[in-house]
N, C-alpha and C positions, 0 to 999 in steps of 0.2 A: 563392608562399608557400603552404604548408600550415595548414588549420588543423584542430583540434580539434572534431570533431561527430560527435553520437551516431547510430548506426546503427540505435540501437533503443532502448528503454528498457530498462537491464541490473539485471535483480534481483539481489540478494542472496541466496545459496541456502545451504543449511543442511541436513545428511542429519539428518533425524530416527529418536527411537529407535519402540519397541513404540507404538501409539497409547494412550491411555489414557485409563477411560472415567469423565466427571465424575460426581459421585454430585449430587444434588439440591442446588442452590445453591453447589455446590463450586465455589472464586474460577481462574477462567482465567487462565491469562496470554496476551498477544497470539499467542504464537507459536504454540501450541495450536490458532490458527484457520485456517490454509491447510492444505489435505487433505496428508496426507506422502506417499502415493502418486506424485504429480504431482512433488515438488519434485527429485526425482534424477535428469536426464538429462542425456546428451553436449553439450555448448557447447563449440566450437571455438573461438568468441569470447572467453569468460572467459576463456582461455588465453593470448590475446595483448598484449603489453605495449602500453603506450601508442603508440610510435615504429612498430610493426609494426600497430595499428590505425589511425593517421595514414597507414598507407602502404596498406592496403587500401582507405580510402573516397576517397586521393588516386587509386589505378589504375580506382576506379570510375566518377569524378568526368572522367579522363582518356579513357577506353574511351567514356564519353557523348559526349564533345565530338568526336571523329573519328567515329563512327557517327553524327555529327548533319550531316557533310562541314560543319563549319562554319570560319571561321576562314581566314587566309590559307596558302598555299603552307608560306612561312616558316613559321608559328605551326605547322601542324599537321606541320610537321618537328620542330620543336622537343617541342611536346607527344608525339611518336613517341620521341624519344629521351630523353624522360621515364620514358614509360611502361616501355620496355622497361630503363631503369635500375632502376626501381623495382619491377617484378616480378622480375627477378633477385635483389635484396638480402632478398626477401618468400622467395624460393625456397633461398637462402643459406641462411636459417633452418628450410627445412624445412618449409615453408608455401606450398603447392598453394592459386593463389587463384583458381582455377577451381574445384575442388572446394570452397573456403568460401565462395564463392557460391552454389554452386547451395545449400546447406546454411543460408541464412537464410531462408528462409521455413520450414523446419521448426523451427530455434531461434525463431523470430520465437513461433509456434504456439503451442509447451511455455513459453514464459517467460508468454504469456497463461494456458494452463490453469493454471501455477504463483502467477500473481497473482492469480487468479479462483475458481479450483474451493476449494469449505469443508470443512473437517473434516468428515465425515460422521455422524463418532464424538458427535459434541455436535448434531446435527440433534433437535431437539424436546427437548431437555432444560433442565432448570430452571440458570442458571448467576450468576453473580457476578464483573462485570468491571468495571475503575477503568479511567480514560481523560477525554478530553477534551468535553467537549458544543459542538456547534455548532449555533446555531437552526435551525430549517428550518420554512419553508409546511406550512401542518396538511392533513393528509389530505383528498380530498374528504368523507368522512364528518365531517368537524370534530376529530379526535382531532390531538393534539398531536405534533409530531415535532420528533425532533434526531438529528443524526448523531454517532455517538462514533470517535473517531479516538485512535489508541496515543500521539499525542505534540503538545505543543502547540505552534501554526503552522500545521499543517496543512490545506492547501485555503488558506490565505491568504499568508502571509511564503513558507512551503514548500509544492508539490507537494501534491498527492493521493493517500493513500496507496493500495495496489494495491487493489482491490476486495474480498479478502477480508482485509483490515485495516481495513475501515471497516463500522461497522453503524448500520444505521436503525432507531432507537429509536421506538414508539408508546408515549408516556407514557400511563399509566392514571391519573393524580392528579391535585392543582393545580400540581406544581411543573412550575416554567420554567426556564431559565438566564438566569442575571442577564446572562451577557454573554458574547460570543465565545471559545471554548474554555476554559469553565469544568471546571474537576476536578469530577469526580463516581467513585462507586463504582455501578451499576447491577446488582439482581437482577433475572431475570425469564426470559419462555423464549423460548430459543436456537431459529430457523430459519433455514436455508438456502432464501430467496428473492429470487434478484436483481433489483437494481430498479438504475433511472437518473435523474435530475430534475435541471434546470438550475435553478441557483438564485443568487442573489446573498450571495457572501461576503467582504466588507471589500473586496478588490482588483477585484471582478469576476463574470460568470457565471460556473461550473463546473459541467462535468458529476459530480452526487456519484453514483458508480458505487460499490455496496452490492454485496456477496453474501449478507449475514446482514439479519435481521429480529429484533429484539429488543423482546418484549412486555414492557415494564417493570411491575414490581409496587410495587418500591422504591428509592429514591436517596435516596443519602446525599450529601452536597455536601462535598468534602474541601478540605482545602487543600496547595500541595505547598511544600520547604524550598530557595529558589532557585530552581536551574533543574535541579534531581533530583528525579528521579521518586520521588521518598518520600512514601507516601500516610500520610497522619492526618488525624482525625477533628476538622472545624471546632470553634470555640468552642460554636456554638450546638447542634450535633449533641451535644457534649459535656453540656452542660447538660441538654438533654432526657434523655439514656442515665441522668444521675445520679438524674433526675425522674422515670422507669419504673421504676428499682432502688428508692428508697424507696418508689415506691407500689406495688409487685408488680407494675408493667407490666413489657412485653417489655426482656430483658438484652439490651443492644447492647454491644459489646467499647466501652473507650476506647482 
């Protein structure tokens, strides 16, 4: 029996247009944070349908077990005319599975630079991002930390997002998260400094692998409508913004 398993972790790629540069506090969107240079190259993988990647990690899977002489007479006849049935159907298609072997550890590489490497265009700039808050252990200096991730579950229900979809916030105020991936809207300034810490979140340790560093100034604490990502401003952020407008303090949008 065949089964279903991953070869690699397979991102989701996306050609980006002109890069574009935030102006001061200008609000992000997630996608804006992996460098676009990185994200355009050859994957021979992407290309292949589920039944024709069942069938390359099945000749892989078979190619081990006779290079290991393991197994009886019988079996490794049987496993021989596996193999070469299933490189034929692989070749059928037009799919050299010598040449896309030798050609994963290069995909393997570029799907890390493409999960890893940051916008460059937003390095040290002042910026404005909504996302999820996860606690985290305060820095040895005692400063307050959390990690913001684009979607909530994250590092717990769901995966880890790639490294440069996750940023490590050092709060500058009192405010905390009341509780595991809380919305928030975060200003403050954007660096490219990758970091790693094992930490406990709901299910377990996790390595939270960071590419970004975000010196927070200000959080707003949102709340979203369901399970879509529609950001508006809690009751109490509400209340306060109406509280700055009549007394001449700061205009915050409702």
């Amino acid at each position: 029996m065949r089964y279903w398993l991953p070869l690699a972790t397979i991102l989701v790629l996306a050609s980006c247009g002109p890069p574009v540069l935030a102006a001061p506090g200008a609000a992000l969107d997630w996608s804006d944070l992996p460098d676009p240079s990185v994200q355009v190259f050859d994957d021979p993988y992407r290309d292949l349908s589920p039944e024709q990647f069942d069938d390359v990690l099945f000749t892989v899977r078979l190619r081990s077990r006779l290079h290991q002489d393991a197994g009886s007479p019988e079996e490794r006849l049987k496993w021989q005319e596996l193999l070469f049935e299933t490189e034929d159907a692989l070749a059928a298609d037009g799919i050299d599975i010598d040449w896309l072997l030798d050609q994963r550890y290069v995909v393997a590489q570029n799907r890390e630079w493409a999960g890893t490497a940051g916008n460059p265009e937003f390095d040290g700039q002042t910026v404005t991002l909504a996302g999820f808050a996860i606690p985290a252990p305060p820095d040895a200096d005692g400063n307050a930390i959390v990690y913001l991730v684009p979607r909530r579950g994250m590092c717990s229900h769901m995966p880890p997002p790639p490294p440069n979809q996750m940023i490590r916030v050092r709060l500058n105020g009192d405010w905390a998260p009341s509780y595991v991936h809380e919305p928030v809207r975060l200003t403050g300034r954007l660096t490219i400094d990758p970091s790693e810490q094992n930490m406990m979140v709901v299910d377990g340790f996790l390595p939270m692998r960071a590419t970004f560093r975000l010196d927070a100034d200000s959080v707003e604490t949102l709340e979203t409508q369901g399970e879509r990502l529609e950001w508006t401003q809690s009751i109490a952020d509400r209340i306060r913004a109406a509280g700055n407008r009549k007394t001449g303090g700061a205009n915050l949008p409702e």
